[in-house]
N, C-alpha and C positions, 0 to 999 in steps of 0.2 A: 531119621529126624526130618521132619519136616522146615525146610528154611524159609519156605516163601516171607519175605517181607512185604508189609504193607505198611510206612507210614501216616497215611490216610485213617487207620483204624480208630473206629472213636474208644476215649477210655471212660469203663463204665466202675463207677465203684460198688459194691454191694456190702454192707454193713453186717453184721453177726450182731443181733440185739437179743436174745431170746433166753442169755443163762440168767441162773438164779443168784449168783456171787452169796453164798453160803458163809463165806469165811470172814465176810464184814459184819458178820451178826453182833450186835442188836441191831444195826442201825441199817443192814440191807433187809431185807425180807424178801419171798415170792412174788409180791404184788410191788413193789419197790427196789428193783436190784440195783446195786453197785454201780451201774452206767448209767443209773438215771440219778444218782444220789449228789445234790451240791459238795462236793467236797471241796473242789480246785477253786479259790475265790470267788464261793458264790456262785461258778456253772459245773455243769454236771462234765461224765467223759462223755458224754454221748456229745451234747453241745459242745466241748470240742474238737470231736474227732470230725465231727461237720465243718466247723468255721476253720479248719486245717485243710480240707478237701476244698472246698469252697477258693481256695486261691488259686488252685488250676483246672474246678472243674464248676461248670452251671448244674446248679442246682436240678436240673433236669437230668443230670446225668449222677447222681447219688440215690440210689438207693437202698432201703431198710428191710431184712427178713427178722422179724419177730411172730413172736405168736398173741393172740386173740387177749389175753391179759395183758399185757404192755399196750397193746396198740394208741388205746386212750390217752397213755402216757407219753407216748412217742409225737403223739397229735398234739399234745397240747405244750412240748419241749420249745416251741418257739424258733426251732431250726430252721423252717418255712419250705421243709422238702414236698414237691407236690405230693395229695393225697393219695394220687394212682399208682406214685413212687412206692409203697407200703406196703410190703407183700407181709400176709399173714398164712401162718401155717395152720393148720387144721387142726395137727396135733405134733409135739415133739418126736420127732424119730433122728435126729442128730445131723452131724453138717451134710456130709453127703444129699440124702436127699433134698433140706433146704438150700443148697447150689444147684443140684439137678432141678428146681422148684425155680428160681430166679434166672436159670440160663432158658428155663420153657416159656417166663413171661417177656425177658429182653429178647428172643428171638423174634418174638411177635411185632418189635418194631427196630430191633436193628438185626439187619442179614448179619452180619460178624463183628469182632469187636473186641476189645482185650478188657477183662475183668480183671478187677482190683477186688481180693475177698480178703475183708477186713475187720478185726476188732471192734467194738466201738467202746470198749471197757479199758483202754490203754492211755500212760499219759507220755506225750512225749515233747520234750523242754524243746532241743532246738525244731522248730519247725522248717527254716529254710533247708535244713539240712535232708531232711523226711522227706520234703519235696523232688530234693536233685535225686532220690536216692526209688521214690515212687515212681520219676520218670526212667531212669535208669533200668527200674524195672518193669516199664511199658517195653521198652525197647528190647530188651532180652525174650521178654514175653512173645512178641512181638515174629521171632528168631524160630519160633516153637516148641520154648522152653517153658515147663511149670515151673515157675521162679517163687522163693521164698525170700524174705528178708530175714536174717541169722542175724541175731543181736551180740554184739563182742560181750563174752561173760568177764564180770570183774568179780567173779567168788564161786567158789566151785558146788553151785545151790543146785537143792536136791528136789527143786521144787516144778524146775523145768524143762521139759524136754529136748532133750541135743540133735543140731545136725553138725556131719562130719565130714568135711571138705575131701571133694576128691580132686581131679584133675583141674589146672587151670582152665581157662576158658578165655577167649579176647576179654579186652579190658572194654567198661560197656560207660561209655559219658567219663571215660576216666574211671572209672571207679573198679575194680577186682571183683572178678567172675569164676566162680567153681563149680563143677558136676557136682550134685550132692552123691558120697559115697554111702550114706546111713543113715537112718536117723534111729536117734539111741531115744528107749521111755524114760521117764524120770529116776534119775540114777541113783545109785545107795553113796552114803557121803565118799568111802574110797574111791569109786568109779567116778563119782563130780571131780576128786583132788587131782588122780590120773588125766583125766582129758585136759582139764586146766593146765597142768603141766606140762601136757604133751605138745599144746597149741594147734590148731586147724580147728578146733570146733565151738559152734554157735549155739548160742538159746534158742528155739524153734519159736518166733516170735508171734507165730498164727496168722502171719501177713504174706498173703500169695496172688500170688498173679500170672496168668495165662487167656491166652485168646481162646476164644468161645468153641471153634472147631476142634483145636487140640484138645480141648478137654471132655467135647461129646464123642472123641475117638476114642479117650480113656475107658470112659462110662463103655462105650460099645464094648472093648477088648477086655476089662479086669469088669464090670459090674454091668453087664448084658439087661439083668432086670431092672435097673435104676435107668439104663438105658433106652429098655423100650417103654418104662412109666413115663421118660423126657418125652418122648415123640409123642405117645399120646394127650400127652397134658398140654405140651405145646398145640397139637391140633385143635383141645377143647380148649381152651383159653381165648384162640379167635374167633368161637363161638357164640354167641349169645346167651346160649341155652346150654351152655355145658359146664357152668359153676360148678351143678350139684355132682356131675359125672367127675371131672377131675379131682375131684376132693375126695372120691373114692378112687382113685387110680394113686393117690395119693398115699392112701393106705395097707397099698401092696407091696411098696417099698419098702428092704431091710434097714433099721436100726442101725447106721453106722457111722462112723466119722471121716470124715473125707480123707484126714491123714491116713487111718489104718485102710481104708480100701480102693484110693487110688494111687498115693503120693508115696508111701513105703514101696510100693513092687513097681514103680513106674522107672524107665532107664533114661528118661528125658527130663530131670529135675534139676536145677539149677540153683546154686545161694548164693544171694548177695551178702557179705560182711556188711551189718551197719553197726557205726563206729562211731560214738558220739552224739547219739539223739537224744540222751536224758531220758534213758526208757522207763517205763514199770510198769508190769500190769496192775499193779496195788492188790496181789492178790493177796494180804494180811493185812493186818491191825501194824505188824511189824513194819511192810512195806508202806504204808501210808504214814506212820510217826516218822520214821528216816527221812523220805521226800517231805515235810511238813520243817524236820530239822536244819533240812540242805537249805529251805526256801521255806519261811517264816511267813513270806509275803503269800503265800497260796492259801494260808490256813485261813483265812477270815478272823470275826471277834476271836478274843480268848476268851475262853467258857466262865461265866459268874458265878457267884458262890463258891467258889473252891478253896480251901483254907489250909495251909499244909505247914508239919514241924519238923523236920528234921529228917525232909526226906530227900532219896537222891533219884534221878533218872525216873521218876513219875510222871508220865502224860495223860491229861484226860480232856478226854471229848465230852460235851455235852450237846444234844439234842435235844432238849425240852423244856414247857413251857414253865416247869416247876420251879419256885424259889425257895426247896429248900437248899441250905447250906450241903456240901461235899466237903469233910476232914477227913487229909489224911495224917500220917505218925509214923516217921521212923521205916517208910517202907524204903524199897530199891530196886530199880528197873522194874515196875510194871504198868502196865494200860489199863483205865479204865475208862469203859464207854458207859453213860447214861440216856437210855429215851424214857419217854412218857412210862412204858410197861417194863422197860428189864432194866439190870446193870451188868454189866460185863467185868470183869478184874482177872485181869490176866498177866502172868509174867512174859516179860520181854524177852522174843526167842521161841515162845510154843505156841503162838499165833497161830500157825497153821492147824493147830487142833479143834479151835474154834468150829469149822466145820460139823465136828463132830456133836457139840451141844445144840447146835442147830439140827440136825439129824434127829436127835433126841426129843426134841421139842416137836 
């Protein structure tokens, strides 16, 4: 392992803007996903996963990888990240290549540097706490560790990917440091109950961070081709004339996700436990009525028109400019979402199948 420290290093964030959040159908779509959607009083997650970054980092130093559909969106979010900040991908090939994509454009103006590769579709309550817990993992990063933030699971949910604490590691700002010994895919409910039980493992919360070297040693040693697509894109990037070229060198790169092709087989991974950030990636209708229950105050209006008798554990969202009335009768724990073109009605708890009508549509 490499230890060299440098506390000098600048930290650069780079954003994950690019999914489609399937599972908040009706009210995400393709052209509208889930990080750009007003949920949280009024501002989107994207708008806050910036005004969270924003208090340790100039806005020069946050940048966004999406693709050619959002961008418009992203431009007009109000964030006020510069335009150059805005790396658009060509076309979707998954995380790996767009970090190999954002480490070839940040080379071009910082020689090295520790990256923060970040959600922007997450919400998380305490923010001073995110902070100590962000720099904490500058500093580990920093050591020449691939560092993840492991979120403490409080239910043994089948929805998200585990990592599995190995060996201690110095304690890093205070805080408790482990080798990652594994990272488990999303688990069948007895394998979620097991690990819960067991204790040492974390929700794989998609929040990573490592310096810019370390990770184009990666790409060299386990992904040689995503490798030498970096070097060359980063050469045509300082070009003038080499748009059109790298955007084909672009599409030589495997289809893959950073997790499965650097972060699984790498022996130099690192997890932070974070413990108390009020996390969620709101990846259901589920996960967004809970956080709305916990904290009433994030919901904005309550929806008009809605007329109900005798019903229990009913929530509904509405979206639209329509006034007709919404009755409901006698129902029990379900969601229903309204926009302009769909209605949704769904029972609480199989939210996560939502996905699948969206599929279908």
């Amino acid at each position: 392992m490499n230890q060299q420290r440098d506390p000098k290093l600048p930290l650069l964030a780079v954003l994950m803007a690019g999914g489609g959040g399937t599972r908040l159908w009706p009210l995400s779509r393709p052209a509208q996903p889930k990080q750009f959607l007003p949920l949280i009083g009024g501002r989107s997650l994207f708008q806050l996963t910036v005004a969270r970054l924003r208090e340790i980092l100039p806005l020069e130093n946050i940048f966004v990888v999406s693709n050619s559909q959002l961008m418009p969106m992203i431009r007009s979010s109000d964030a006020g990240l510069p335009q150059e900040n805005l790396l658009c991908e060509p076309s979707p090939r998954n995380t790996a290549p767009a970090v190999a994509y954002a480490l070839a454009v940040l080379r071009t103006r910082f020689p090295r540097f520790v990256m923060a590769c970040l959600p922007s579709d997450h919400y998380i309550a305490d923010t001073k706490q995110y902070l100590a817990l962000v720099q904490a993992a500058r500093s580990l990063a920093g050591q020449g560790y691939l560092v993840t933030l492991g979120i403490e699971p409080t239910a043994p949910a089948t929805g998200y990917g585990y990592v599995e604490q190995g060996d201690r590691l110095d304690s890093v700002d205070g805080l408790p440091a482990f080798r990652v010994r594994r990272f488990q895919e999303k688990p069948t409910a007895e394998e979620a109950k097991t690990m819960l039980a067991q204790g040492g493992f974390s929700w794989n919360s998609g929040m990573f961070f490592w310096r810019s070297d370390v990770l184009e040693e990666e790409f060299r040693t386990q992904q040689p081709a995503i490798a030498q697509a970096l070097e060359r894109m980063a050469g045509l990037l300082e070009r003038k004339d080499g748009e059109a070229t790298w955007k084909a060198v672009w599409e030589t790169m495997p289809v893959l996700s950073l997790d499965y092709g650097i972060l699984e087989a790498s022996d130099r991974v690192a997890v932070l436990p974070a413990r108390g950030l009020g996390w969620t990636d709101i990846g259901s209708w589920d996960a967004l009525v809970e956080l709305y229950q916990a904290h009433p105050e994030l919901r904005g209006d309550a929806p008009g028109g809605v007329i109900d008798v005798g019903s229990q554990s009913v929530t509904v969202i509405r979206k639209t400019d329509s006034r007709r009335h919404l009755a409901t009768v006698g129902l029990r724990d379900v969601i229903i979402v309204e926009t302009d073109d769909a209605i949704l009605i769904c029972q609480r708890g199989k939210s996560q199948d939502v996905r699948k009508i969206a599929g279908m549509l």
